[in-house]
C-alpha positions as CSV (number, residue, x, y, z in Angstrom):
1,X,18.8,-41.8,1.1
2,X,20.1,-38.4,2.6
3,X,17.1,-37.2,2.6
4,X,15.0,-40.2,4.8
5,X,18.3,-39.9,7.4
6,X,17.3,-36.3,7.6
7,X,14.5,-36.5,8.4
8,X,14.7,-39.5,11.0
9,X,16.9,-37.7,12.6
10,X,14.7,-34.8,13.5
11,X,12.3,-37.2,14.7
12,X,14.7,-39.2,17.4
13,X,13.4,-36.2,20.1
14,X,10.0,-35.6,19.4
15,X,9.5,-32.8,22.2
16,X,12.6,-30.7,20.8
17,X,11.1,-31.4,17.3
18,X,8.0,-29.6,18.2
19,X,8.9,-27.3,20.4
20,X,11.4,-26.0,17.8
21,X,9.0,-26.2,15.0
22,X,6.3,-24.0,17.4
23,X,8.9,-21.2,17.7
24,X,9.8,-20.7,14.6
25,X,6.1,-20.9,13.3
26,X,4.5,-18.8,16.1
27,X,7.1,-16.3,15.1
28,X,6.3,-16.4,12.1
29,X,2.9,-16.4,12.1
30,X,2.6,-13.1,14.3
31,X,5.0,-11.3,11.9
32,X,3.0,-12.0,8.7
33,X,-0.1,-11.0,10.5
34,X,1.7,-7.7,11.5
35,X,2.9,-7.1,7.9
36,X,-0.4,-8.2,6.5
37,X,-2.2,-5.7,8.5
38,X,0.7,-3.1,8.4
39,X,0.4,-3.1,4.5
40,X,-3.2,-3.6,3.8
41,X,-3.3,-0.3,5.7
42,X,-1.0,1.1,3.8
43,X,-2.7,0.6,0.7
44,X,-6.2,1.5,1.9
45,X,-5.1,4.7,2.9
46,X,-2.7,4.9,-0.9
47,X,-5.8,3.9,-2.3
48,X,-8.1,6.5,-0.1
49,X,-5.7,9.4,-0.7
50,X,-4.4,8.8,-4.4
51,X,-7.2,7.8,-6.2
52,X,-9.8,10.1,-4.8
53,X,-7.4,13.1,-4.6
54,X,-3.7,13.2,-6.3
55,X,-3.7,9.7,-8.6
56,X,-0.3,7.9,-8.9
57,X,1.1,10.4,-11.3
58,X,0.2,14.2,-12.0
59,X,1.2,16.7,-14.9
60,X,0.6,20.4,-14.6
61,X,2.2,23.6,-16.2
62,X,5.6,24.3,-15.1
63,X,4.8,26.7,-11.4
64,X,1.5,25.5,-11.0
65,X,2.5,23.2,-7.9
66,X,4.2,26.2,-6.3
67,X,1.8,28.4,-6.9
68,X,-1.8,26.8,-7.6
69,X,-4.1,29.1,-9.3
70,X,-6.1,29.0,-12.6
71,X,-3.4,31.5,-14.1
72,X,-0.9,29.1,-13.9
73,X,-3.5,25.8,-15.8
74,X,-2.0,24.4,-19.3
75,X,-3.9,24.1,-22.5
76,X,-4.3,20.1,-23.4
77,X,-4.7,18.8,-26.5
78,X,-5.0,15.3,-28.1
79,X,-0.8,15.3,-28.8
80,X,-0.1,15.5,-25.2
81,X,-2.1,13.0,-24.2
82,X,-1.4,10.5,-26.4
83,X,2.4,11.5,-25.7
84,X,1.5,10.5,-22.4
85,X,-0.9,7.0,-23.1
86,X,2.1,5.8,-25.3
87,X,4.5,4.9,-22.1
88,X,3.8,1.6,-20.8
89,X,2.5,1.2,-17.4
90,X,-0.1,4.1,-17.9
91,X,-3.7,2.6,-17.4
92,X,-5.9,5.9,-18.0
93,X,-5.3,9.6,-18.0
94,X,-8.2,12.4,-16.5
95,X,-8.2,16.1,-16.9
96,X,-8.9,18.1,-13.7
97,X,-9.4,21.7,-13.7
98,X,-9.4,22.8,-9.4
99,X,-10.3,26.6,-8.4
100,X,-10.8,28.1,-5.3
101,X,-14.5,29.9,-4.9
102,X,-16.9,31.0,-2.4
103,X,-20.1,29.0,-2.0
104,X,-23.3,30.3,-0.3
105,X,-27.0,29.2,0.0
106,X,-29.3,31.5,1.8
107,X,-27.3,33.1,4.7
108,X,-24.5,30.5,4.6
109,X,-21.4,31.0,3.1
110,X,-18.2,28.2,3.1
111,X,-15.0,28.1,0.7
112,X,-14.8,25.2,-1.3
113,X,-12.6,23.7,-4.1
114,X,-14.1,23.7,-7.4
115,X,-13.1,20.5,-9.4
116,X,-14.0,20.1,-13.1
117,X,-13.7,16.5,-14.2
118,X,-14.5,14.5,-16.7
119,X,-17.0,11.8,-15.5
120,X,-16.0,8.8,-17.4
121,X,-12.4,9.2,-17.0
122,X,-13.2,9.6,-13.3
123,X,-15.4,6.0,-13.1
124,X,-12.3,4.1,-14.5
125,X,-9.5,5.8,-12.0
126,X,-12.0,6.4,-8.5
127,X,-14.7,3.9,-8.8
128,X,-17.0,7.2,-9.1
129,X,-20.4,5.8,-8.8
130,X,-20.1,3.9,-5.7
131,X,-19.1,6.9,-4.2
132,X,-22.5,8.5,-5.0
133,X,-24.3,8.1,-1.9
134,X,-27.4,10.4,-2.9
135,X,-29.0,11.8,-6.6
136,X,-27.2,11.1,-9.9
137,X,-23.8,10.1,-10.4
138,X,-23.2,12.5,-13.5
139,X,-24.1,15.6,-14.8
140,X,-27.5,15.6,-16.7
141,X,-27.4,19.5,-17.5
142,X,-24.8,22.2,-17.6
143,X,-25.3,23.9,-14.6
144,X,-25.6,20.9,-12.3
145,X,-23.0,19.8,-9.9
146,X,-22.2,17.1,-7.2
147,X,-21.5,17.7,-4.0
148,X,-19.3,16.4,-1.2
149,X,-20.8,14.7,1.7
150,X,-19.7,17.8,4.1
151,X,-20.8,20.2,2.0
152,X,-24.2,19.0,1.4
153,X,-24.3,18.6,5.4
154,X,-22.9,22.2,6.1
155,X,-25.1,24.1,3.5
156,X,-28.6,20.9,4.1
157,X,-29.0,20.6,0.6
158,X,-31.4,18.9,-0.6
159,X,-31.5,17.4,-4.5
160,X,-32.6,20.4,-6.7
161,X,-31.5,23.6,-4.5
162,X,-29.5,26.3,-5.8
163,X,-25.9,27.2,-4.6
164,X,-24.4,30.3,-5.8
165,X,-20.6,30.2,-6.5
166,X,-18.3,32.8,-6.4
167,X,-14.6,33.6,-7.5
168,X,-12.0,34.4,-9.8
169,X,-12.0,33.6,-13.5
170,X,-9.0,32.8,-15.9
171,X,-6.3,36.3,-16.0
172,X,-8.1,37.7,-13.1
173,X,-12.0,37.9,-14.9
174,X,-15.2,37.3,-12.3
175,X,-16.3,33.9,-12.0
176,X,-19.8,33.7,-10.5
177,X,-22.7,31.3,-11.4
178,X,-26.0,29.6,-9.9
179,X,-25.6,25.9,-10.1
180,X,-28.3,23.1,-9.1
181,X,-27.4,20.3,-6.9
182,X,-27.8,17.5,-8.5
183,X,-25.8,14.7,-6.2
184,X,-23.9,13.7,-3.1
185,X,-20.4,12.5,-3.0
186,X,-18.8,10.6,-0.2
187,X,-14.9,11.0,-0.6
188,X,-13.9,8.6,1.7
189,X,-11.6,11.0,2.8
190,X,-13.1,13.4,5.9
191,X,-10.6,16.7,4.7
192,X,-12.0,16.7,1.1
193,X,-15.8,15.8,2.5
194,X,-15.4,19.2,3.8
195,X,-14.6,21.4,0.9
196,X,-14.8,19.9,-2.1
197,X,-17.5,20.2,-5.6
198,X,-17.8,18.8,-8.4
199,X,-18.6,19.8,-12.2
200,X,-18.2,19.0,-15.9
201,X,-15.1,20.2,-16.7
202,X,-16.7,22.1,-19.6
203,X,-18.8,23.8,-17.1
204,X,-15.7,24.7,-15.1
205,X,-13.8,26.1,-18.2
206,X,-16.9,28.6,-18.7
207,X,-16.8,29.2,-14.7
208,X,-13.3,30.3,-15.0
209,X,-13.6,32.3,-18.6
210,X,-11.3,30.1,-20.5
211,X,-11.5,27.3,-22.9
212,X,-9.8,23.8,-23.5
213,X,-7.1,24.2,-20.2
214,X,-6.7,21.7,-17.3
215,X,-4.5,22.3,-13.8
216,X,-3.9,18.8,-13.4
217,X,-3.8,15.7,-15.8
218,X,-4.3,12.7,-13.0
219,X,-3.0,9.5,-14.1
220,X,-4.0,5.8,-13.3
221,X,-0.9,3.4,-13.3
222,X,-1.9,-0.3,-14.1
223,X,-1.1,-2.8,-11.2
224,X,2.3,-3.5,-10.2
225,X,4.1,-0.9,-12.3
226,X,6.1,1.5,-10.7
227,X,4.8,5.1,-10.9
228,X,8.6,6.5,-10.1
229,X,9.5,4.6,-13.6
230,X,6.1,5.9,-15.0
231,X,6.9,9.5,-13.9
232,X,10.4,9.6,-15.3
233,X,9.2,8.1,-18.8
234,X,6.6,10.6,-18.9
235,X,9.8,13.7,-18.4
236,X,11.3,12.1,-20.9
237,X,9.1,12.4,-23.5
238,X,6.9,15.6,-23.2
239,X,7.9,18.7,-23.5
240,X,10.2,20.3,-20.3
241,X,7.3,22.9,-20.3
242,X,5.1,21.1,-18.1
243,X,6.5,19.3,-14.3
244,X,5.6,15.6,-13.2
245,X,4.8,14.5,-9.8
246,X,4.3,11.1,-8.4
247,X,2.0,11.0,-5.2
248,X,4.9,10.9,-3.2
249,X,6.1,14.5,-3.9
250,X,2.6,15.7,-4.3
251,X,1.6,14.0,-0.4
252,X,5.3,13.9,1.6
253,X,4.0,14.0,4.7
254,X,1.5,10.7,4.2
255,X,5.2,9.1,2.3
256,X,6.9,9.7,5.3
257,X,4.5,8.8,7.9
258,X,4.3,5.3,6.2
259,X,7.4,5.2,6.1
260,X,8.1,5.6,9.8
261,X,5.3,3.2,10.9
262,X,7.0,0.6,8.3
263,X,10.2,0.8,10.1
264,X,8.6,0.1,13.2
265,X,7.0,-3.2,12.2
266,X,10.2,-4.3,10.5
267,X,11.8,-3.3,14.0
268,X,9.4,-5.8,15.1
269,X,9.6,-8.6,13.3
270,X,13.4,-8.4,14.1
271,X,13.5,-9.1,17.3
272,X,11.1,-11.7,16.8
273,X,13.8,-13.1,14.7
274,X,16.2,-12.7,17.1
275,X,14.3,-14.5,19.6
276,X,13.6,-17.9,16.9
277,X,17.5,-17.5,15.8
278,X,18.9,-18.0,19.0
279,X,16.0,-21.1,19.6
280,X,17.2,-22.7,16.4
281,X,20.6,-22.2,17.4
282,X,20.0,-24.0,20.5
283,X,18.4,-26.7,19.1
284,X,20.8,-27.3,16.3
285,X,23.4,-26.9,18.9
286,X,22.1,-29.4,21.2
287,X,21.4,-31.6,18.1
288,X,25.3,-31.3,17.2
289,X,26.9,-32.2,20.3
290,X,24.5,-34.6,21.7
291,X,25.1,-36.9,18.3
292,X,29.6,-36.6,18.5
293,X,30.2,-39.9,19.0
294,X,27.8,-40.8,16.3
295,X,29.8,-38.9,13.7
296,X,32.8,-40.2,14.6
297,X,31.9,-43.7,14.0
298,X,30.3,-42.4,10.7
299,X,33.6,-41.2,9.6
300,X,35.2,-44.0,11.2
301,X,33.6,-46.3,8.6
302,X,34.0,-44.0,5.7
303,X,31.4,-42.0,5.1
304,X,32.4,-38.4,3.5
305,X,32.8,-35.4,5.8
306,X,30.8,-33.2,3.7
307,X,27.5,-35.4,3.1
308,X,27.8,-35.7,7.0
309,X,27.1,-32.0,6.5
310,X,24.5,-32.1,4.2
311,X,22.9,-34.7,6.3
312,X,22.9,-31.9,9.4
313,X,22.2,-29.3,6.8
314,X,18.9,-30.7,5.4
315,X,17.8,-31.9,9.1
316,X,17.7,-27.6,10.3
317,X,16.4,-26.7,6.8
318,X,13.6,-29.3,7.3
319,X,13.4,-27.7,10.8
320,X,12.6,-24.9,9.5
321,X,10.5,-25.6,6.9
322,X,8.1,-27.2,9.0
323,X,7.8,-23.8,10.8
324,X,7.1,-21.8,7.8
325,X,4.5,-24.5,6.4
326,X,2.3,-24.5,9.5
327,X,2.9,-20.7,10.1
328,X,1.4,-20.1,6.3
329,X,-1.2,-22.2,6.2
330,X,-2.8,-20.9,9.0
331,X,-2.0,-17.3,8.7
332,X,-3.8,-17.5,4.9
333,X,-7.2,-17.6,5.3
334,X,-7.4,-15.0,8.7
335,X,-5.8,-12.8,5.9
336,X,-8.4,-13.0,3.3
337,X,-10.8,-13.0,5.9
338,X,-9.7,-9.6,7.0
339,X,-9.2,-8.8,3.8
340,X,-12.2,-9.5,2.6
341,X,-14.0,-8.1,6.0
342,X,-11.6,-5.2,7.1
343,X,-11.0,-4.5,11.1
344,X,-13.8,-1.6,11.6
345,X,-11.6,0.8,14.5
346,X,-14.6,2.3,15.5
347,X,-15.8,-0.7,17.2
348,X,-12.4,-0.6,19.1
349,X,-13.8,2.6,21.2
350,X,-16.0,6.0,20.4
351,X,-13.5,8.6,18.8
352,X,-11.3,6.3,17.3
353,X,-12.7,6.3,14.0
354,X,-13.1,10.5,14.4
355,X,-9.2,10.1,15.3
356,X,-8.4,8.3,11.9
357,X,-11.1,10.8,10.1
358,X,-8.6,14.1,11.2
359,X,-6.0,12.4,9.3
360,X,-7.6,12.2,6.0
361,X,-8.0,7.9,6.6
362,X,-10.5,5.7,6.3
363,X,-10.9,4.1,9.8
364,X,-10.8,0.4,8.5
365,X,-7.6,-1.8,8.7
366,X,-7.7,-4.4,5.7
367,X,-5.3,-6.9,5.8
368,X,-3.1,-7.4,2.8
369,X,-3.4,-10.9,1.0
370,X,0.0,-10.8,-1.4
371,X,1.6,-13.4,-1.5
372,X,5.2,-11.4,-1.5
373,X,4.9,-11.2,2.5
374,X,4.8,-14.8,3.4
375,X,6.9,-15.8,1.0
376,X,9.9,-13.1,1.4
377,X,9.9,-13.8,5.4
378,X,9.9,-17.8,4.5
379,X,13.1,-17.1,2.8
380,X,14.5,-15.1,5.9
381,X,13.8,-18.3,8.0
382,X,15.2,-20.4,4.8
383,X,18.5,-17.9,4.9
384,X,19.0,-18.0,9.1
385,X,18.8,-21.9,8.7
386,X,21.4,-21.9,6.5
387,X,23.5,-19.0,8.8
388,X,22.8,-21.3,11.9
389,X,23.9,-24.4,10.0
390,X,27.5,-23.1,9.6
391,X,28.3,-24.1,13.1
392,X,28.0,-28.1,12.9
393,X,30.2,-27.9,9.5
394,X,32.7,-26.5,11.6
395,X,32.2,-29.1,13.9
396,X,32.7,-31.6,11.7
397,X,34.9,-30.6,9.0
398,X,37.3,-30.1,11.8
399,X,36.5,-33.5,13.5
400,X,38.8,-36.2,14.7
401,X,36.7,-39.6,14.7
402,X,39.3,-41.2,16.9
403,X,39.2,-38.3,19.7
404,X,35.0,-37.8,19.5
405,X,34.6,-41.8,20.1
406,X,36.6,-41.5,23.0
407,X,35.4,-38.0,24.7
């Protein structure tokens, strides 16, 4: 019964009704959008960056981050690393072995990082072979390796030419080898396009003169887990010879610069609020004093103050929930549509995409399609409804039926 008055009631002014319900919808609706896009580009980038270059979670030998060079690598073995695979969250763990050396075909000559991997460890974390954009995705021979797009572009390599490497070894012994090029990589990821090649991490061990050692053991969380958790389970249980580093530590500067641009969109979507807060306000205002007669002769015949309340109480929560339902249903599919077909931001203007590129990004905006953002900012709407709604139980809990019929 309380509910049918309720909802008559928002209906006796249809114009305030809608006009209401458009505010707090179109509100809603642009902040959504904004925090769709906002963190859809958030996890591009996390998914750019981490997975191609640092993973969620990284082990080394105690030093090594401070100092990276081969001298400072670990030895693995199969204790460690099923230490490791035993804590939950953990989806699948690579070894990495990364040393500086100098490349050179014919007269040219460019540093580069040298990355041992291990190919199918790689395919489950990085999605390896649809990065391939040229030759074969893994390593037929010994002394083949894959390049990265920039590299291949620097040095015009064609599939089957020779690069010579050169460096230093494990404990300061010569590392220097002829290896055939026997792919192309495309990193996604413009800085490490530039400089980076990739081997069997066998064939990087006898590179470097040293058997069975990694620099970097790059773990995959599963979805949804926490790689803070993951990283501090993973301290507890090895040995305090090696250090653990989530992405965060490993990348500050990217951390931080989401962080900033994630306080201006919630910045944002604040003073949107503000603006639907004070047009709820106004209407429920409006919808209080216009009706003071009315609850005085409620009371006058003996209806409770406090389902009074409830009656005004569902009427702005029904307000409002009209609001959020249109703003949802139409904000949905535009987000997996730009989900599924990302914002391109080179077709926004030449150098745009370049722009993005100097930053290590890919220069698409997908929009994010969880369903934590439209329902979290629903609640917001749900909790300022309830805020606003304190002012007409003042009204009437402190009403005198006697005085309102007369005034």
């Amino acid at each position: 019964m309380i509910l049918k008055i309720a909802w008559r009631n928002i209906w006796r002014n249809n114009k305030r009704t809608l006009i209401s319900t458009l505010s707090i919808s179109g509100a809603l609706f642009l902040v959504i959008l904004m925090r769709s896009m906002q963190l859809g580009f958030y996890d591009g980038i996390i998914k750019t960056v981490v997975q191609s270059y640092s993973g969620y979670v990284q082990v080394h030998a105690n030093g090594y981050w401070e100092k990276q060079s081969v001298n400072n690598s670990m030895e693995v073995d199969d204790r460690l690393i099923d230490e490791i695979s035993s804590i939950t969250g953990i989806d699948n763990i690579a070894k990495r072995l990364q040393t500086f050396s100098l490349v050179s075909k014919g007269e040219k000559s460019k540093g580069s990082i040298i990355t041992g991997i291990e190919i199918e460890k790689e395919q489950l974390i990085s999605d390896w072979n649809k990065k391939i954009i040229e030759g074969s995705a893994y390593f037929d021979n010994a002394n083949e390796i894959i390049l990265s797009k920039g590299i291949a572009e620097y040095f015009d390599v064609k599939m089957g030419d020779t690069l010579v490497l050169f460096g230093q070894g494990y404990q300061g012994m010569m590392a220097a080898d002829k290896y055939v090029a026997s792919g192309i990589i495309d990193l996604k990821n413009p800085k490490l396009n530039e400089m980076t090649i990739f081997m069997d991490i066998k064939t990087a061990q006898e590179y470097i003169s040293s058997e069975n050692i990694a620099t970097h053991l790059i773990i995959d969380k599963k979805e949804y887990y926490d790689e803070k958790k993951i990283a501090e389970d993973i301290r507890k249980t090895i040995s305090s010879d090696y250090e653990v580093m989530t992405w965060k530590e490993i990348l500050p500067e990217m951390d931080q610069m989401i962080t900033a641009d994630n306080v201006g969109g919630l910045i944002m979507a604040f003073i949107l609020y503000v603006i639907v807060c004070f047009g709820m306000f106004g209407t429920v205002l409006m919808m209080t004093e216009e009706r003071m007669y009315e609850f005085g002769v409620l009371l006058s015949i003996g209806m409770n103050k406090v389902k009074l309340y409830l009656i005004v109480l569902l009427e702005t929560i029904m307000l409002s929930s009209l609001g959020v339902i249109i703003a949802v249903v139409i904000t949905r599919p535009i987000s997996n549509y730009f989900n599924k077909n990302p914002i391109n931001l080179e077709s926004f203007g030449e150098g745009l995409g370049d722009a993005m590129g100097e930053f290590g990004f890919d220069p698409v905006i997908p929009f994010s399609t969880n369903w934590d953002i439209p329902i979290s900012h629903a609640l917001f709407i749900f909790a300022i409804s309830i805020l606003i709604s304190i002012y007409p139980a003042i009204r009437i809990l402190s009403l005198n039926p006697v005085k309102a019929m007369k005034e």
